[in-house]
Each structure stands twice: as structure tokens, then as C-alpha cells.
N, C-alpha and C positions, 0 to 999 in steps of 0.2 A: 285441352278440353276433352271430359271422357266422348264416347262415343254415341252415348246416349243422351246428349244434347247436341246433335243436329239440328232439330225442332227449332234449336232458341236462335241461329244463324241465320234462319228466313228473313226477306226482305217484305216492310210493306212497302207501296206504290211510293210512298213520301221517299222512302231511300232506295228503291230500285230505280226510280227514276236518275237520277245521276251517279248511280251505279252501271244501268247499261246502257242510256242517251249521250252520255257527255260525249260518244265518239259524235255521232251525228249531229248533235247542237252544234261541238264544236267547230266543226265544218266550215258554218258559214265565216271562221277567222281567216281560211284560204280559199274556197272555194272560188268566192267572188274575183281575187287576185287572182286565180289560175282564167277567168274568163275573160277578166280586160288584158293581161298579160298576152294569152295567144290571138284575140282582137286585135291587137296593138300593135303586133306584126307587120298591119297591113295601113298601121297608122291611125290618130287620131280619130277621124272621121269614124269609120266602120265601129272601132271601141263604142262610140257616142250610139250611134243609131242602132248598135247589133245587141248590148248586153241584156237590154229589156227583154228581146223574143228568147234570145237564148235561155233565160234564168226562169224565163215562165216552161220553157219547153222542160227544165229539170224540174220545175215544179210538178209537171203532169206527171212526169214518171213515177217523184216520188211518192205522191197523191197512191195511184194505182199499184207500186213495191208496197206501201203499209197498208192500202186495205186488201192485198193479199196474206200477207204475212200475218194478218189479222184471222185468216183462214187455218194457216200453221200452226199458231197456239193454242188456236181448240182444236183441232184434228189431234197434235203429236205432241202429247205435255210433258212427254218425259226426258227432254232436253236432250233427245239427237240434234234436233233444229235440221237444215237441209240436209244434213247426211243421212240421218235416218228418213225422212221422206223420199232422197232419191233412192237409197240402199232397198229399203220396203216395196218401192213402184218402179225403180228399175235395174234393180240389180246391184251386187255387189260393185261392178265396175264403176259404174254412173255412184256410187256413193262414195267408194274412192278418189273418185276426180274431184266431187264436192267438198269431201276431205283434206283434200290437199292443196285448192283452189284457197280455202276458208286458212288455213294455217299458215300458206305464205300472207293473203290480206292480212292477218291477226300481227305478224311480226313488223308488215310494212306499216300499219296502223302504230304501233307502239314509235317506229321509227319518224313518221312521218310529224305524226301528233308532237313526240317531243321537241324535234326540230325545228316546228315551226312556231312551237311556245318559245322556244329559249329568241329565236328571229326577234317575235314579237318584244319580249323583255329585252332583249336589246337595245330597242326604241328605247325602251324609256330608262333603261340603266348602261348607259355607256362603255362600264367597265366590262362588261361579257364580247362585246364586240371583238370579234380576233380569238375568243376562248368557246363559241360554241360547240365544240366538240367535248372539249371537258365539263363544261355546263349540261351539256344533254345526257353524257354518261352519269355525271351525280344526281340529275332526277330521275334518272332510271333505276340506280340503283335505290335512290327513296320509296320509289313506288314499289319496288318490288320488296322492300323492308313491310310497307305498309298490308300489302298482299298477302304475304305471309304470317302475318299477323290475324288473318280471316275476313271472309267478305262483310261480314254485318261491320265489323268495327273501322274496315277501308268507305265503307259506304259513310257511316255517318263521318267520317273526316270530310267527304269530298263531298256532302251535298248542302254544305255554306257555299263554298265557289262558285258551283253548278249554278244555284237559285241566284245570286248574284249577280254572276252574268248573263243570266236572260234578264234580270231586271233592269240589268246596265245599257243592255242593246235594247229595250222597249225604250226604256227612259229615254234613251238619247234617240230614238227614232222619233219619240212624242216631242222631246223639246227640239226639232229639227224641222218635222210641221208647223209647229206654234212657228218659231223663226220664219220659217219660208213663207208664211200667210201672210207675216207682219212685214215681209221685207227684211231682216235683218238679218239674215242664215251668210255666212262669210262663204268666202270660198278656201277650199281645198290648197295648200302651198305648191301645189305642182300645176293648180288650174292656171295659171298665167304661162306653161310652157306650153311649144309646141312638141307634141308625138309626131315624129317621120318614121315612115315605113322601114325595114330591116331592107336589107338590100336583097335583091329578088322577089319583094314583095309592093316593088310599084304600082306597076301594071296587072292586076288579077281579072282573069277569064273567068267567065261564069264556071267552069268547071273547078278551080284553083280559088274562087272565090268561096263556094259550097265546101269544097273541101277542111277551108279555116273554119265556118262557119260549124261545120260539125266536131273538127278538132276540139274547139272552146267546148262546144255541147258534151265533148267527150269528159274534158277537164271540170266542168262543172259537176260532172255525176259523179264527183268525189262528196259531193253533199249526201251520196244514200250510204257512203259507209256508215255501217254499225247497225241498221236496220235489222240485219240479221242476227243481231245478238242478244236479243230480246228472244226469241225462238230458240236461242242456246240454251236460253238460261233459266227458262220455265221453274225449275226443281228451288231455285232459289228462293221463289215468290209466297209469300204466303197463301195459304186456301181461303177462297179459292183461286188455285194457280193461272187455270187458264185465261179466268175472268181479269184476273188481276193485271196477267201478263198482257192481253189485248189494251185495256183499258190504257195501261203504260205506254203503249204501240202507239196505239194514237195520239197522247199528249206530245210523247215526243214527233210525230207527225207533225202535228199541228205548230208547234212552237220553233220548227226548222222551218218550215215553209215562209211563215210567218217574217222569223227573223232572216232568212234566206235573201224573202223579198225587199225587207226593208234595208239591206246594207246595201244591194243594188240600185236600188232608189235615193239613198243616200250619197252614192259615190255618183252618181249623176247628178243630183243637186248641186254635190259641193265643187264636180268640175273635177275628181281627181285624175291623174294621167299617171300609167307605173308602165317599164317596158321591162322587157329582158335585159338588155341592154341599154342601161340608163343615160352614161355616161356620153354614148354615141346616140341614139335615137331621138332623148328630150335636148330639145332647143329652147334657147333663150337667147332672144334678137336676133333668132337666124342663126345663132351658133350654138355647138355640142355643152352640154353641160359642166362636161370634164368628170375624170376619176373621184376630184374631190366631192362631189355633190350622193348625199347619203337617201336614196330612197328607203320614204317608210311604208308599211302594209297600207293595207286601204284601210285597214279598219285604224288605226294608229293615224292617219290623214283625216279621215272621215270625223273622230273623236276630235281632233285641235281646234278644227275646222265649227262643229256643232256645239262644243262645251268652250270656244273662246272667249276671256277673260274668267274663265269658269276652271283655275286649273285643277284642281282637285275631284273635277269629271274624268279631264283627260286621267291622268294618274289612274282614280279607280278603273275606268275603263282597259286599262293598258295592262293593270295587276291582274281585273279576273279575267281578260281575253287570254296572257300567256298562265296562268292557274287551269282555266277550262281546258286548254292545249295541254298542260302537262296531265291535268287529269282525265284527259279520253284517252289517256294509253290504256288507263284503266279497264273501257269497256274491254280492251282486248287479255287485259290482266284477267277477268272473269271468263271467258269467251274461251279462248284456249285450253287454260287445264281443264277443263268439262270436257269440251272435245278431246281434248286428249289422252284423258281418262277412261271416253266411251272406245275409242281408236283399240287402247291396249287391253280393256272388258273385250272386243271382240278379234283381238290377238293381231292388229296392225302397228301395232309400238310396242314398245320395252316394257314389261306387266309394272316396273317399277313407277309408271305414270297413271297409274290406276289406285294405286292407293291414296291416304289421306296423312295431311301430317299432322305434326302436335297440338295445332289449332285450325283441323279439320279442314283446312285450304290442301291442295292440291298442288305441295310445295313443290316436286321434280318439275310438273307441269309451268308454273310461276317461272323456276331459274333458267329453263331451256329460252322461253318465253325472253326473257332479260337477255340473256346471252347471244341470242341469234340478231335480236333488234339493236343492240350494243354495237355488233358486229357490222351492221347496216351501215349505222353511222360515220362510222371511223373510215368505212370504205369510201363510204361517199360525203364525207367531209359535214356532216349534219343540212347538207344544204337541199332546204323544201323545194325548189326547183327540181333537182335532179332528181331526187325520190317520187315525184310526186308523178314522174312520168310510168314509175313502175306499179303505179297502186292503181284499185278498182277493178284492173281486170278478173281475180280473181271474185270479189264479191260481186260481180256479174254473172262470173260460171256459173255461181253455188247460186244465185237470183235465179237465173233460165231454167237451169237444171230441177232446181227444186219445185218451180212450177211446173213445169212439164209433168213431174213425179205428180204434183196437188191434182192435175186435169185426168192423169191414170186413178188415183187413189178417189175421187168422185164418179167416175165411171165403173170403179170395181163395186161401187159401194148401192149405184144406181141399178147396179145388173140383180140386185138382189133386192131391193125397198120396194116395197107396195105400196105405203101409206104416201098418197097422193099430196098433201100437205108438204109432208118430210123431202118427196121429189123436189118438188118446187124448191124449195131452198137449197138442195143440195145443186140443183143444178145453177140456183142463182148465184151459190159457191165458184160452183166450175166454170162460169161467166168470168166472175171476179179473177181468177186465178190463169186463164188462159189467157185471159189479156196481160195479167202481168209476167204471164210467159214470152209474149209476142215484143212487148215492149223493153222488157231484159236481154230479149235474143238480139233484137235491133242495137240497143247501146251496148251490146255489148260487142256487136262487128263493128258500129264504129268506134269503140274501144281500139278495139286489136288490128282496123287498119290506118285510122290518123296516128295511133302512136305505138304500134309497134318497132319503128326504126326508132323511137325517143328513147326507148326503154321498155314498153310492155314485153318485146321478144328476151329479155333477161327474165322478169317474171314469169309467163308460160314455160321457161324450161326450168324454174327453180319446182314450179307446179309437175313437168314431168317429171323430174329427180324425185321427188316425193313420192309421186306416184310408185316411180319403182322401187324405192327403199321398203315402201309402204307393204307393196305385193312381197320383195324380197323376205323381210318380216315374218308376212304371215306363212310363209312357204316353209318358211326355218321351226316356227311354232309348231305346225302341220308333223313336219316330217319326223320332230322332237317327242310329237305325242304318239305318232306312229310306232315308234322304237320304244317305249314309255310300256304302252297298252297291253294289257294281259288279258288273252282269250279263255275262255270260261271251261275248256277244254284242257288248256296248258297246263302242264304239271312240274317242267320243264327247270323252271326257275324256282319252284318249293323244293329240292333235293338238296340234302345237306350234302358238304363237301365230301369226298371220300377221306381226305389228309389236312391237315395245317398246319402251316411252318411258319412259323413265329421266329421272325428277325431283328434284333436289338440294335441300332447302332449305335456305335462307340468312337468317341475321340478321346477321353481320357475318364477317368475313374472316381467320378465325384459324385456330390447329391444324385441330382438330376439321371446320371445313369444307373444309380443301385434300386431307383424308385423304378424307370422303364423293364428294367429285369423281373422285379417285383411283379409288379403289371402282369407282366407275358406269362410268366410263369402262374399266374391265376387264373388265366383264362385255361389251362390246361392245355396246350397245344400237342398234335402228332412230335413236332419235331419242336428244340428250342437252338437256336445260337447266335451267339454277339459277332458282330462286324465293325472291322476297325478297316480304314484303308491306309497303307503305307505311302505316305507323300513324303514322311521322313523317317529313316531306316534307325536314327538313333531314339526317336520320339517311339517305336513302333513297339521296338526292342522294349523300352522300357515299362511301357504299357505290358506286354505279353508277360515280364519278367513282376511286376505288379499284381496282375491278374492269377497268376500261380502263387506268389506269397498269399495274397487275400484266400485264396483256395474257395476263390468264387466258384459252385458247382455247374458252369454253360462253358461248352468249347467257345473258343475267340479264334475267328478265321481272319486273319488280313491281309487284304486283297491287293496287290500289287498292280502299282499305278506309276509307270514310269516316266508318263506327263506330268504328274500333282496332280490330275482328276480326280474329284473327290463324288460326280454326279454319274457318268459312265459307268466306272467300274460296277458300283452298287448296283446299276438296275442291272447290268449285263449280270451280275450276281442272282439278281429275283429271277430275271427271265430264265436262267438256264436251271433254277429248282425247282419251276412250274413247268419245264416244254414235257416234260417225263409224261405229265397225266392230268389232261385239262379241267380235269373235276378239283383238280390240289386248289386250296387257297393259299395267298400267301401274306401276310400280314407283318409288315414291317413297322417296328414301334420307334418314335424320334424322339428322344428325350432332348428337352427345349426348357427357355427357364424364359420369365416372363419379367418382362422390362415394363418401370411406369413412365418414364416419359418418352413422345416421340424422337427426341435428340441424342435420346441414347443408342438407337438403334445403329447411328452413324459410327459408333464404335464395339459395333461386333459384327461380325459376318454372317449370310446371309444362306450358307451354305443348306439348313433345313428346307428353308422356301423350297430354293433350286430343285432337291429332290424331293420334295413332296408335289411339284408343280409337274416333275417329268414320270415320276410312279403313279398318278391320278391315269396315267393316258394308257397303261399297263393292264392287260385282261388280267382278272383271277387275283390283283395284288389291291389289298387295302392298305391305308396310312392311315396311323394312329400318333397322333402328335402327344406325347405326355409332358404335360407341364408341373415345372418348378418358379413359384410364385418367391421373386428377391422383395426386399424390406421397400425399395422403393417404388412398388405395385401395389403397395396398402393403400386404397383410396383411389384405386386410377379408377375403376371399375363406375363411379360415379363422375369423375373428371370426363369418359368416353360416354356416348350414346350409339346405341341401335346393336342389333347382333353381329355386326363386324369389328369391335372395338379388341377381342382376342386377337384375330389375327392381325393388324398392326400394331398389337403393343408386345407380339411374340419375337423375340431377337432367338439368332442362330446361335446354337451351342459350341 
């Protein structure tokens, strides 16, 4: 796609919305499980009476994160999202941390999301069971096929799914009231067991009691990921942006909350019980279940349970909960390369994640993205259990921090406004925004001390590792442009050489080196001569005894190499005709002949590279590679893309 149809890749609200919600819709397919899960700890009972206050207390939050975040979109539309508001209100450090906070959440999002779709599809397709590792790897690699392909055309893929399964969770929540009115709502396949407490968790003290209670609240406020990626992603949205982005902000608010509430109300209706440990915790008559007994999600119980004799409920409920799961890695599929892009625009990454690829996606940004979440899994066996203890924390930092920055960025803004109207609001702004500071900082210590021993302390140091690569980076860019920069005084580096010695290498006497001679000899050098290095005394001879019949007019020096080095000698050769007079230049020409396929490379030697790789490091000596183009290079030039396609189809002469 040229470059001048950016324009046509905007998002409206109909396809933004399950372009950057479906993390957060998705949510409610684990959320609710991670709540009766750490409840259940402490046994049946507590699960029953605790999940309702807990899921409303995540509600309040999430209430108060989106009508802040609703403050970000029209404040900052040019899709920094929280890095750019902490960077702008407090510093480059504080936008760094939000930075790097936001990119490990993004990778744990991609991980957690597909792991817990491939769980759910398990339920209902048997044969993945025992293979989700390899299952989560090939939808990873789909989405990142689809991603790369550009955001407008991954968006309309993914927003059948999206709208499906919110229609799927209303439906089944509406025909679960109709049931429950009328008496006929079934129960849950696990409601006839008993939940016993984990061992240690008999007897809990009010201290040890609060402590779970906040745990669950912790693992709940996995429902606000992706909140923040709607404020990423502003630039995507059609004009008007901000309007459009807020407006988006909310639906998706509204429609989490909503279905948030109803799956918890549902899983209490139907009686369902899930434990960590199933096998030992659920009883039936007083005894353990056993190994063989297969817990399913809530949402996967709560559906058999709602749609029974209705199977083709259960079924679609089961396709689009693990579809919505596979496609909220997406939100983070968009989320990332943007930041990542802004990251190396302001010299914190590799420049090569700033650009655009052939269909205007943000492809480096895309595979690093794939690659690190790939990586996730394999380590941790695709299992949403154990991931799930490492997520949120960071989308909490970049929550706190970035309000913090909102309640600065309305006071800078107040110290200057006269127009008495305009106060009002701006400070009704900074109302909104300080509390969602207050409330992000809150969940977010109890984040980092119910589950720091679980896993969060693995994420907070994957957060500082970033940090420092991040500052390393920018320190290296700095110092690069330092050395770079020419002062308006300096004359220093316009002085032409005083000499130039133009050096031919030579291994034997063919095309390729009658054309490098050619060359040299055009440029008109101070000095001209051919270099051959003697590895073999009989090969060397005959060359010398060649080069005098042909009555080629350049002396041939050959450098004697009593190892067979063939990289040594030479530069020891440059260095010692430049120490004379550091103004010399010295220019060595490699005649090289160009191969079309990659596999031919494995049959020639590699010997140019070597010294072109060890002369680049050499003051005063330039490399000039001259190519000879073989019959089987016709057409590569189209076979290869991008400006590095020469040198790997360049083979050693």
C-alpha cells in the first residue's frame, strides 16, 4: 500500500471497537475463574458469599479507569497514550517506566489471551487437550499473519467474533433470568460437589482472611486490561479522533461491566465450584474427585448449565468465548507496534521499529510482539494459571502513573486559564482523574503484595530489564549522534586527502579482478597496487608468473602468510601504508562476483566478508566491494526485497 493512503486504514467506532476492546470484553472468559479460584482456597463457603462484593469492587474501579481514560483521549490524541502523558508531566524517567510497564503487559496479554482461548476450545474439542502449546503457537502465528496484513483489514476479520460474543453472553444471561424466574435454570455439573479448603487454609484469622479477599480482588482486576489501549491507539480512529476514541472508551466500559457482572451472577445461580486443585479439593460423598475428573471454565459450565438440551448454544458459546480469547491478543497486536514505534521516533528502540511496512502495519513492531509472547508460552507450558499471576501489574503502573501525570497536566493548564466556565471543567477533569490515580495506586500495592511471591516479582523485573535496555539505547543513540555532529565552525573533516592508495585484491586472474583494476585505475589514485596473499607458494608463483605474461601495467605485492591467513596479513598491509601520514586515504577495492541463490553461498568461501568486516573498523581505509554479476543472478534482484538483498546474495571470490 503507497504511502499516501494511510487515510483509507482508519478505523470507524463499528471496527475500532473489536479492534482495541476485545482485550477487555474478553476478560470476563477468565476473570471470574481467577476470583472463585483464589476464594476457593479457603473453600466453598467464602467462594459463595465473597464473589458478589469482590466483582462489584472491580466494577467500581473499572467504572472510574474509563471515565478517566476518557480524559486521555481528548487531552493527548496523538497516540503516546500513558507514555506520552507521564513523559510530558513527569519526565522522561516516569514515561520510561510507563513504557516499559505497557510492553511487558502487551506481550503477557498476547500470552495470556491465547492460552486461555486454546483452555477454553478445549472444552469443547477434545483433541487439543495435551497439545496446547502447539495450538497457542499456531494462533499466534495466524494473528500475526493477519496483522501484518494491516489494521483496517485484521479489524473487519475480527469484528464478526467480537459482536457475537457479546451477543452470546447477553443471550445466555437473558435466557438464564427467563429460566431462573420460571424455575427451570439447571444447575452447574460441579454444583453437587463439595469445595474443601487447600490445606492451610482451614482456619483463617481476620488478617489472613482480608488478605484472600484482596488476593481475588487482585486477580479480578485482570478485567481492566486493555483499557489502556484505546488511548494508544487514537491516530487509528477516524475524525473526529478523539471524539470517536472516547465514545469507543465507553462502549467498551459499559459492555465489560455489564457482561463482567452477569457471568458472576450466573456462576452463582448455577452453583458452579472450580479449585486449583480439582482433583484433591472437589469432593463427591466426602471423597476427592481423582486425577480423572476434567474441570471446565466457568464460562464453559455456566453455558451447559443455561443452554441445556439447547446444544448448539453450548457449541456457539464455546466457538466465540475461545475466538474472543484468541482475538484479544489482537488489542495488543495494535497496541505495541504504535508504542514501539513512538519508543524508537524518540531514540528508545532500534530506529528499525519506527518505520512502516508494505501494508503500512508496523511489521518489526508485529514480530518482536509474536516472538517474545511465543516465548511466554513454551516457558510456561500455555498454562493461564501460571501466566495470569504475572499480568496486570504492569497495566496498573502505566494506570497510576499516567493519572498522576493527568492531575499535573490540569494544574499546568489551570495556572494559566482565566475563563471561569473553562476552570470548572478542567477542574471537574482533575476530580475525575485524581481519583483514578488513587484508586490504580491502591490496586495496584494490592497487586504487587498478594502476588508478588506468585509471579508478579518475575514481571517487575522483566519491567526493570526494559527499563535498562531502554535507557542503554538511548545512551548509545546519544553518544552515536554526538560523534556524528558537525559544528558550524569545523573545517576539519571538508579537507581532501593529501594521498590515495588504491589497493586491488587478488586471488587469481579472471573477470571479476581485470574489472576491480579497471575501477581503481579510474578513480585516479596517488598510488595503485594489486595484493595477492601467499597461502600457497605454488598457486602464488603462478599467478606472479601470469600477471607478467599478461603485462598487466600494476605492481602485484604478495604478502607472505605463514599460517594461511588470508584476513591479517592484508589489514596489517593497509595499516602500515597509512601510519606514514594520517591525512593518506587508503582504499581497498574487493572484486566479488554475485551469486542468485542463497544455497550457493555454501559453496564458496567467505573470505571478502571476513575482510571487509575487519577493514570497516580501520581509520583512513575505505572498502569498495566490485561486483561481478554470474548468469544465475538474472532475476534474483526481484526474488530478494529491501536494500540488503546485495549483500547476502554477494559470495567470496
Amino acid at each position: 500500500m503507497r504511502s499516501d493512503r494511510l487515510g483509507e486504514t482508519l478505523l470507524p467506532k463499528k471496527l475500532a471497537l473489536p479492534v482495541f476492546a476485545s482485550d477487555a470484553l474478553s476478560s470476563v472468559a477468565y476473570a471470574p475463574d481467577e476470583i472463585l479460584l483464589t476464594l476457593g482456597l479457603a473453600g466453598g463457603a467464602l467462594a459463595v458469599t465473597s464473589s458478589w462484593p469482590v466483582a462489584l469492587a472491580v466494577v467500581a474501579v473499572m467504572v472510574v479507569v474509563v471515565a478517566s481514560y476518557r480524559q486521555n483521549v481528548h487531552a493527548y490524541p496523538s497516540g503516546g497514550g500513558d507514555y506520552e502523558v507521564a513523559s510530558t508531566n513527569l519526565g522522561p524517567r516516569a514515561g520510561l517506566t510507563v513504557a516499559s510497564a505497557l510492553m511487558v503487559d502487551y506481550v503477557l496479554t498476547v500470552a495470556v489471551s491465547i492460552s486461555s482461548g486454546v483452555q477454553n476450545a478445549a472444552a469443547a474439542f477434545g483433541f487439543i487437550r495435551g497439545h496446547e502449546v502447539l495450538a497457542a503457537l499456531v494462533l499466534i502465528a495466524a494473528l500475526t499473519g493477519m496483522n501484518l496484513r494491516g489494521v483496517r483489514e485484521s479489524g473487519r476479520a475480527f469484528a464478526v467474533p467480537t459482536y457475537l460474543f457479546m451477543l452470546a453472553i447477553i443471550a445466555m444471561a437473558l435466557v438464564a433470568v427467563v429460566r431462573r424466574t420460571t424455575g427451570t435454570l439447571p444447575q452447574a455439573e460441579s454444583a453437587g460437589l463439595e469445595l474443601a479448603p487447600e490445606p492451610g487454609f482451614e482456619q483463617l484469622g481476620t488478617l489472613a482472611m482480608a488478605f484472600l479477599l484482596l488476593r481475588a480482588f487482585s486477580s479480578g482486576c485482570a478485567a481492566l486490561t486493555g483499557v489502556e489501549a484505546i488511548s494508544n491507539g487514537v491516530p487509528a480512529f477516524r475524525a473526529p479522533k478523539s471524539k470517536n476514541a472516547a465514545t469507543t472508551l465507553l462502549l467498551m466500559g459499559a459492555m465489560s461491566v455489564t457482561m463482567l457482572v452477569s457471568m458472576i451472577a450466573l456462576a452463582r445461580w448455577t452453583g458452579v465450584k472450580i479449585a486449583e486443585d480439582p482433583a484433591t479439593q472437589l469432593l463427591r460423598d466426602g471423597q476427592p474427585v481423582g486425577e480423572d475428573y476434567v474441570q471446565h471454565t466457568v464460562m464453559g459450565q455456566v453455558s451447559h448449565a443455561v443452554f441445556d438440551g439447547f446444544m448448539p448454544g453450548v457449541v456457539l458459546v464455546s466457538i466465540v468465548t475461545g475466538l474472543i480469547l484468541v482475538l484479544a491478543a489482537n488489542t495488543a497486536f495494535n497496541g505495541f507496534p504504535v508504542l514501539g514505534s513512538i519508543l524508537a521516533r524518540d531514540g528508545f528502540l532500534p530506529r528499525q521499529l519506527h518505520t512502516r511496512g508494505d501494508r503500512l502495519a508496523f511489521s518489526n513492531g508485529i514480530l518482536l510482539l509474536a516472538g517474545a509472547a511465543g516465548l511466554l508460552i513454551v516457558i510456561f507450558d500455555a498454562s493461564v494459571t501460571r501466566l495470569i499471576q504475572l499480568y496486570i501489574v504492569g497495566v496498573f503502573v502505566s494506570f497510576t502513573v499516567s493519572q498522576i501525570g493527568m492531575v499535573r497536566h490540569w494544574n499546568r493548564h489551570l495556572a494559566v486559564e482565566k475563563d471561569a466556565k473553562e476552570r470548572r471543567a478542567m477542574m471537574r477533569r482533575r476530580a475525575i482523574n485524581a481519583l483514578g490515580a488513587v484508586m490504580s495506586g491502591v490496586v495496584l500495592v494490592v497487586v504487587v503484595i498478594t502476588k508478588f511471591t506468585h509471579g508478579a516479582g518475575f514481571a517487575i523485573l522483566a519491567m526493570l530489564a526494559l527499563f535498562l535496555l531502554m535507557r542503554g539505547i538511548s545512551r548509545h543513540y546519544e553518544r552515536v549522534r554526538d560523534e556524528l555532529s558537525v559544528a558550524e565552525d569545523d573545517t576539519s573533516q571538508q579537507l581532501l586527502p593529501s594521498r590515495v592508495h588504491a589497493i586491488v585484491l587478488v586471488s587469481t586472474i579472471h573477470r571479476p579482478t581485470l574489472r576491480a583494476l579497471a575501477y581503481a585505475k579510474a578513480t585516479r589514485p596517488s598510488h595503485l597496487a594489486a595484493v595477492t596473499v601467499d597461502v600457497d607458494r605454488e598457486a602464488t608463483t603462478a599467478l606472479q608468473e601470469e600477471w607478467d605474461r599478461r603485462g598487466i601495467p600494476v605492481p602485484l605485492t604478495a604478502l607472505e602468510s605463514p599460517y594461511r591467513e588470508i584476513t591479517r596479513p592484508v589489514v596489517d598491509y593497509v595499516k602500515s601504508i597509512r601510519s606514514g601520514n594520517p591525512r593518506d586515504l587508503v582504499v581497498v577495492y574487493i572484486p566479488q562476483y554475485v551469486l542468485g541463490h542463497w544455497w550457493e553461498q555454501v559453496l564458496h568461501n567467505q573470505s571478502a566478508l571476513r575482510l571487509r568486516s575487519r577493514l570497516i573498523f580501520t581509520p583512513g581505509v575505505m572498502v569498495s566491494s566490485v561486483p561481478w554479476q554470474l548468469a544465475s543472478s538474472e532475476g534474483a534482484e526481484e526474488r530478494m526485497d529491501g536494500p540488503v538483498a546485495g549483500d547476502v546474495r554477494r559470495g567470496g571470490g
